[in-house]
N, C-alpha and C positions, 0 to 999 in steps of 0.2 A: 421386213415383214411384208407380206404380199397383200392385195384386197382380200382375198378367203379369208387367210389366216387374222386378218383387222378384224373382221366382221365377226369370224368363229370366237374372239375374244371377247369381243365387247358383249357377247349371247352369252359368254361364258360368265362373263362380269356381274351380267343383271340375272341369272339365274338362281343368285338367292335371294329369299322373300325379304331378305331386311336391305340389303341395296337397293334392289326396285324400288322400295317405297322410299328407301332414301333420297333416292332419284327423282323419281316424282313427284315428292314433296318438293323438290329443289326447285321444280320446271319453273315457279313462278313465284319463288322466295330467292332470298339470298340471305340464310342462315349460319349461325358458328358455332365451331361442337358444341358447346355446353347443351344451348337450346337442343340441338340433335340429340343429344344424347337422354336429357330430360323427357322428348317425346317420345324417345324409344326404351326409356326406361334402362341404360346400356351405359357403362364407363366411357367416360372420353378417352382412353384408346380404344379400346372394341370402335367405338363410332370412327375415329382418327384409321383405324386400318381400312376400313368399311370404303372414306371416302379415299384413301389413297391409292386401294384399287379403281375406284370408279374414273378417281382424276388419273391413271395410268395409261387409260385407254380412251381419254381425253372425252368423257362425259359429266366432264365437272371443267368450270373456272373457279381462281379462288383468288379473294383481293384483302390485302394484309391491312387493317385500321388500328394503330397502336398494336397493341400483343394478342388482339385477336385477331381470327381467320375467317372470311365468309367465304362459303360457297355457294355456287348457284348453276345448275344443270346447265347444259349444254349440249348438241350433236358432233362429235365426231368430223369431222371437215371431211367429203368427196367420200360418203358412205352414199353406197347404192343405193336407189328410189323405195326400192323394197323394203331394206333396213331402216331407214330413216321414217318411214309411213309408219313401220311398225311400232319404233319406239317412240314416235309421236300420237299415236292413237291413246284418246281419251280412255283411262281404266275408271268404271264404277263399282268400287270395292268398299265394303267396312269399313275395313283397316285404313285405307287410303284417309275416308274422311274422317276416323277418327284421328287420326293425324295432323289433318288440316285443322282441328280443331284442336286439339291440343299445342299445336304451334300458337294460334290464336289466343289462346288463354292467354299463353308464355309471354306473347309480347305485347299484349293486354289491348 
């Protein structure tokens, strides 16, 4: 796959509203489905597809602790200045904090 074709994916990736915020939520957590799933209100598979797209086009790591999974956001390695600016620019959304807040509760 070529630089366009990376970059057209990874836009393609975050183009739905419940990955972004999955993403984003992630930038500076390191969560495992269930809690995912509990903030978004979504079965852990729905959540589990969610991030296996996102980890596909390598916008996620994810680190195995006993028979859970955490993930935690990440850029892409040798994404153009442009893309990377973009996906790293600060979103002030509703949804976003209520998110952050609900994660919060969850892990008290």
């Amino acid at each position: 796959m070529n630089a366009l074709q990376e970059i057209l994916k990874i836009h393609q990736v975050l183009s739905d509203e419940t990955r972004m915020r999955i993403w984003i939520l992630l930038q500076d957590n390191e969560v495992c489905v269930c809690h995912i799933a509990k903030i978004f209100d979504l079965a852990n598979s729905t959540i589990s597809e969610h991030l296996r797209k996102l980890k596909k086009v390598n916008l996620l790591t994810a680190r195995k602790r006993g028979k859970w999974v955490y993930y935690k956001a990440c850029l892409a390695k040798d994404l153009p200045a442009f893309t990377t600016a973009i996906l790293a620019a600060p979103i002030d959304d509703k949804k976003i904090h209520q998110d952050r807040e609900r994660l919060k509760n969850i892990k008290g």
